[in-house]
Each structure stands twice: as structure tokens, then as C-alpha cells.
DRENLOLO-750962 format. One record per atom (N, C-alpha, C): residue in three letters; y, x, z. Coordinates in steps of 0.02 Angstrom, whole numbers, padded with zeros to 5 digits, always signed. Atoms other than C-alpha are relative to their C-alpha. Example, Ala and Ser with C-alpha at 12.3 -4.5 7.8 and 13.67 -1.06 7.14 Angstrom:
BEGIN
Ala-00059+00045+00000 Ala-00225+00615+00390 Ala+00060+00045+00000 Ser-00059-00042-00003 Ser-00053+00684+00357 Ser+00055-00039+00037 
***
This chain:
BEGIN
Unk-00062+00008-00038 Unk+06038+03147+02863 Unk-00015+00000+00075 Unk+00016-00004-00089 Unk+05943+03109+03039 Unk-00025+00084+00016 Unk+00011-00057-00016 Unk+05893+03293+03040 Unk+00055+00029+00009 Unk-00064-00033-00033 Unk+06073+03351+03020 Unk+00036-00032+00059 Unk-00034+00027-00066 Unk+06126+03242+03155 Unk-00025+00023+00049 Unk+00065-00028-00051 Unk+05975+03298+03254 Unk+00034+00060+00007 Unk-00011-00066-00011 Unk+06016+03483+03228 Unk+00090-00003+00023 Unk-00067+00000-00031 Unk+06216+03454+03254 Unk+00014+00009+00087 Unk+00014+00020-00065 Unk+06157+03370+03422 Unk-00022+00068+00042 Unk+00051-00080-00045 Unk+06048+03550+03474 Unk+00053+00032+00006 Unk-00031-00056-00009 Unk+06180+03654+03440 Unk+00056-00010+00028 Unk-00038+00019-00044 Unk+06304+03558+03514 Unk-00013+00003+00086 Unk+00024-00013-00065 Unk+06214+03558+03682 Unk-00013+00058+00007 Unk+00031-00072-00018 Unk+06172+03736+03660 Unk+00074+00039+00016 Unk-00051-00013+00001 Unk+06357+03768+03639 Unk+00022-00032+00082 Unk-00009+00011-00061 Unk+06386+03659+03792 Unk-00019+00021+00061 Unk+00047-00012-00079 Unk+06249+03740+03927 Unk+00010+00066-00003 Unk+00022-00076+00007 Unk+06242+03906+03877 Unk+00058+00047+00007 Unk-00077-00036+00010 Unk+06371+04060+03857 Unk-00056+00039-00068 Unk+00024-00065+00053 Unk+06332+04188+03717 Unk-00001+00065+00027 Unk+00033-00059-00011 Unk+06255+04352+03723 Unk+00087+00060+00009 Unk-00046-00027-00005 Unk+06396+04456+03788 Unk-00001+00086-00003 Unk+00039-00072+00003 Unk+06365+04652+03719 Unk+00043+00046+00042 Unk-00004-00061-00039 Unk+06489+04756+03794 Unk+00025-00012+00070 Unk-00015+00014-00048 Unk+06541+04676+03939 Unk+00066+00006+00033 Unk-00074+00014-00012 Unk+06726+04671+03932 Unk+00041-00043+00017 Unk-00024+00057+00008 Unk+06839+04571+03988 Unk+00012-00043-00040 Unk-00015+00037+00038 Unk+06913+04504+03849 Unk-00058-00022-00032 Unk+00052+00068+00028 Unk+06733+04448+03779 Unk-00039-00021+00068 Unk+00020+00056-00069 Unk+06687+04385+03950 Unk+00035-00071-00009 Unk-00046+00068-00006 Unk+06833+04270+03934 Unk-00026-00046-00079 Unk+00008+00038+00049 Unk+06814+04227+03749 Unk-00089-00049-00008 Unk+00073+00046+00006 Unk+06600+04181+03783 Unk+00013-00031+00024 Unk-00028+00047-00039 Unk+06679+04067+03894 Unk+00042-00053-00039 Unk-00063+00024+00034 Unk+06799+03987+03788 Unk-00012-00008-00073 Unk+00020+00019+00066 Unk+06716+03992+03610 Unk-00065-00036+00010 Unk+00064+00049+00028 Unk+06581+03892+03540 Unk-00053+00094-00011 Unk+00029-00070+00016 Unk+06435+04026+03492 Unk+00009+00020-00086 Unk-00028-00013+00075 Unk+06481+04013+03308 Unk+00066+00037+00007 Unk-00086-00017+00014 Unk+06665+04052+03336 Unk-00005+00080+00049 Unk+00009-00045-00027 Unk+06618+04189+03465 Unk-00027+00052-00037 Unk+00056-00076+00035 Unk+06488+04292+03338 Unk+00074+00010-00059 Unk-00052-00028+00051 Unk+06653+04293+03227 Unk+00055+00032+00040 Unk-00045-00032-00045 Unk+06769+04339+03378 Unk-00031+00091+00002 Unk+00041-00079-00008 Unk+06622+04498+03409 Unk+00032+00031-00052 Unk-00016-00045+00060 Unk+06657+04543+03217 Unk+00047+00066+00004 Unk-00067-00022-00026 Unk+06843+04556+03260 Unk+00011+00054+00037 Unk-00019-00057-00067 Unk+06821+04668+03418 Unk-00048+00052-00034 Unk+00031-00057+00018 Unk+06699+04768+03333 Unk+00007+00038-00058 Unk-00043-00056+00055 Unk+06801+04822+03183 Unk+00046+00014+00026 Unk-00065-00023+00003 Unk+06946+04858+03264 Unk+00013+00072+00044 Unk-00017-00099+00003 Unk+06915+05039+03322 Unk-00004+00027-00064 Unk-00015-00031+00087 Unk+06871+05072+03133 Unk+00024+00000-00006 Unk-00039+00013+00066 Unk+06995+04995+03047 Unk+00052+00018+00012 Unk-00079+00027+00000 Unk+07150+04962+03150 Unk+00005+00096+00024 Unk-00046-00077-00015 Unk+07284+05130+03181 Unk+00060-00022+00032 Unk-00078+00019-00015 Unk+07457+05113+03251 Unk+00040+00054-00023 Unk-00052-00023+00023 Unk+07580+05150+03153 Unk+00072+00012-00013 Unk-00070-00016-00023 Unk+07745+05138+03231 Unk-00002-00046+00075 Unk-00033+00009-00059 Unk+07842+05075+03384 Unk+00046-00022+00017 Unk-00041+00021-00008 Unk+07955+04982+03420 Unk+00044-00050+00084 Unk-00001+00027-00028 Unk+08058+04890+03550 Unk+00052-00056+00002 Unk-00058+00028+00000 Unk+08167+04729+03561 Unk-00002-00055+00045 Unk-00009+00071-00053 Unk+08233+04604+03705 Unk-00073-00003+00014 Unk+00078+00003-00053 Unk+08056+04645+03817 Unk-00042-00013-00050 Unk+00040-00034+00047 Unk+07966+04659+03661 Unk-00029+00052-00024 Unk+00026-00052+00021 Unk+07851+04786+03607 Unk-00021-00031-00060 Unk+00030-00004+00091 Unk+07824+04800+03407 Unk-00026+00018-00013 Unk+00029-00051+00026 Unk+07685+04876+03350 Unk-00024+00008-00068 Unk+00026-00003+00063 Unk+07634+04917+03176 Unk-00065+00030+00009 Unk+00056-00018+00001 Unk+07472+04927+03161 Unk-00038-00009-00078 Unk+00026+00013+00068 Unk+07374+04992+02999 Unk-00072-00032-00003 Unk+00071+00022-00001 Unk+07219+04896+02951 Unk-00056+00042-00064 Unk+00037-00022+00078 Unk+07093+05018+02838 Unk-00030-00048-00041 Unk+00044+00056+00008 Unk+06987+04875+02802 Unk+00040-00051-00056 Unk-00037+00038+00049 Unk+07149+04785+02700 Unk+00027+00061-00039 Unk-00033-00062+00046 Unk+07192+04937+02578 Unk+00068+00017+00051 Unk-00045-00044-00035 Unk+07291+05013+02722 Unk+00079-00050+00019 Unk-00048+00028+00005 Unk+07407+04871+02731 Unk+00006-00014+00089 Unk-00013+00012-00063 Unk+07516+04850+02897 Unk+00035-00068+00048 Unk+00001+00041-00004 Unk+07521+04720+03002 Unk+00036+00016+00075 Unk-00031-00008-00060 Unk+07651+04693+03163 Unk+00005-00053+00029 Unk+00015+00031-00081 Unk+07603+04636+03326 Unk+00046+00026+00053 Unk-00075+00030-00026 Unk+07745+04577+03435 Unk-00060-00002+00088 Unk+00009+00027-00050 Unk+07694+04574+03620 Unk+00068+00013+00051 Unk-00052+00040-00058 Unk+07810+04483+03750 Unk-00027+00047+00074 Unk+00036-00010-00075 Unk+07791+04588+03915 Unk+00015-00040+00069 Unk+00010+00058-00043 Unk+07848+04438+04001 Unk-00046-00038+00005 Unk+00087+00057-00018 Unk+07730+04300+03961 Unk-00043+00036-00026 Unk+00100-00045+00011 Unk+07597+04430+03911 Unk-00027-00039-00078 Unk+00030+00021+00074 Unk+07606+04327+03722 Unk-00012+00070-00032 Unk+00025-00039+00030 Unk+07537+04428+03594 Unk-00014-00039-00081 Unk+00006+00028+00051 Unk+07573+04380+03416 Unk-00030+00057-00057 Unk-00014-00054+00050 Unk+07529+04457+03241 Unk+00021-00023-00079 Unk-00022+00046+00081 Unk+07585+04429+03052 Unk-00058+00000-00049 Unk+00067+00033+00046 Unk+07405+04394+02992 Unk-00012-00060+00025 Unk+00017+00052-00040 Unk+07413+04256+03105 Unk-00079-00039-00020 Unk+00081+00027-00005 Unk+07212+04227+03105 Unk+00003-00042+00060 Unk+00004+00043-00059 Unk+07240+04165+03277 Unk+00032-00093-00014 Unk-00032+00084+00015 Unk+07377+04000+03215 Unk-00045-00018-00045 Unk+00043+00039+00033 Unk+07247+03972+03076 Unk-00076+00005-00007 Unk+00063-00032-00017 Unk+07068+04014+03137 Unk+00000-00002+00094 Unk+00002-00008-00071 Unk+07110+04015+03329 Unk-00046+00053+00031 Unk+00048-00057-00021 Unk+07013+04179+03345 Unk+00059+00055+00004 Unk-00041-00060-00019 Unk+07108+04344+03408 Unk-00035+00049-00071 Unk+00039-00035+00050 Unk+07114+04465+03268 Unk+00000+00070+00024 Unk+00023-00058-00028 Unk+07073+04630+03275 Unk+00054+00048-00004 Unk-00028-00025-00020 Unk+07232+04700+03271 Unk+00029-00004+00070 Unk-00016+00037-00084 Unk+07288+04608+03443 Unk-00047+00031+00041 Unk+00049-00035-00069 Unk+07125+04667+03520 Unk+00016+00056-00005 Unk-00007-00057-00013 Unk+07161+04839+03475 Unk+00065+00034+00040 Unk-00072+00013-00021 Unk+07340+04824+03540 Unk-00018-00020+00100 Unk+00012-00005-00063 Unk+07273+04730+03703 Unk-00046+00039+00043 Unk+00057-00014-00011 Unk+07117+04808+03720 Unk+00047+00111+00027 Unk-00029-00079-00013 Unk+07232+04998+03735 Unk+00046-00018+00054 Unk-00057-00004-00051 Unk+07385+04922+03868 Unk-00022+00014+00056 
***
């Protein structure tokens, strides 16, 4: 038990001093090594790094300063998923909501913000 406390303790300080290895040098993972733990960050990378594979956009939409986008995910048997961004407050929702339960951006959102 004092070893997992021990090791909790390391990686907690390592999480606190450090940033994570940032590969392509984008904004958006500038901001997120900043802002995640390095656990939650190597799963944020995943995210940004499937979503030229997977994600597509597959329609368009617009309502009350809304942009709709349908976006297909290959990666879920082609199933589509729509991301809502506000061009007022610059929100950015989607209906996999990984972000309300995981607090990580999913990889349709990045492919959505990562193109405006």
C-alpha cells in the first residue's frame, strides 16, 4: 500500500512540474499539455490523431448563429455524430458527448475546430 501511495505521490508531482511531450505543435495541444494531467493528455493525443482517419463531414447546417455539422466517424461503423458550434461564444458541442463524461475533446470537435 506504501508503494502505491509512493508512486501516486511521483506521478502526481510529475503531473504538477512538467508539461507532456507535445508532437505536433498545435495550438490546440499546446493548450490541452497545459491543462491535462499526462494520463488524460496521451488520451486527448489519441483523439487528435484519429480524427483525420476517421472523422468526414457529412452535412451542414445552420440555425440562430449556429453551425451544425454532421460529421461521420469510420471508426463507429460509419455512424454520425452532430457538432453544434455557437459562433458567438466559440462553444463547441457534440452528441457523443465524451467531453460532459470524460472531459476530453473528441475527435469529432477537433476535426470541426481544427478545419475553421
Amino acid at each position: 500500500m506504501e508503494q502505491r501511495r509512493y508512486n501516486q505521490r511521483f506521478l502526481d508531482a510529475a503531473s504538477d512540474n512538467t508539461l507532456p511531450e507535445v508532437s505536433s505543435k498545435t495550438m490546440i495541444e499546446k493548450h490541452a499539455s497545459k491543462i491535462y494531467t499526462h494520463t488524460v493528455f496521451d488520451e486527448f493525443l489519441e483523439q487528435v490523431q484519429a480524427a483525420p482517419c476517421s472523422c468526414a463531414v457529412r452535412g451542414f447546417s445552420e440555425q440562430e448563429n449556429v453551425d451544425i455539422i454532421g460529421v461521420e466517424d469510420a471508426y463507429k461503423q460509419r455512424r454520425i455524430f452532430q457538432v453544434a458550434h455557437n459562433n458567438e461564444s466559440l462553444e463547441t458541442t457534440c452528441t457523443c458527448k465524451m467531453f460532459e463524461m470524460k472531459g476530453i475533446l473528441c475527435k469529432q470537435i477537433i476535426w470541426i475546430i481544427s478545419g475553421k
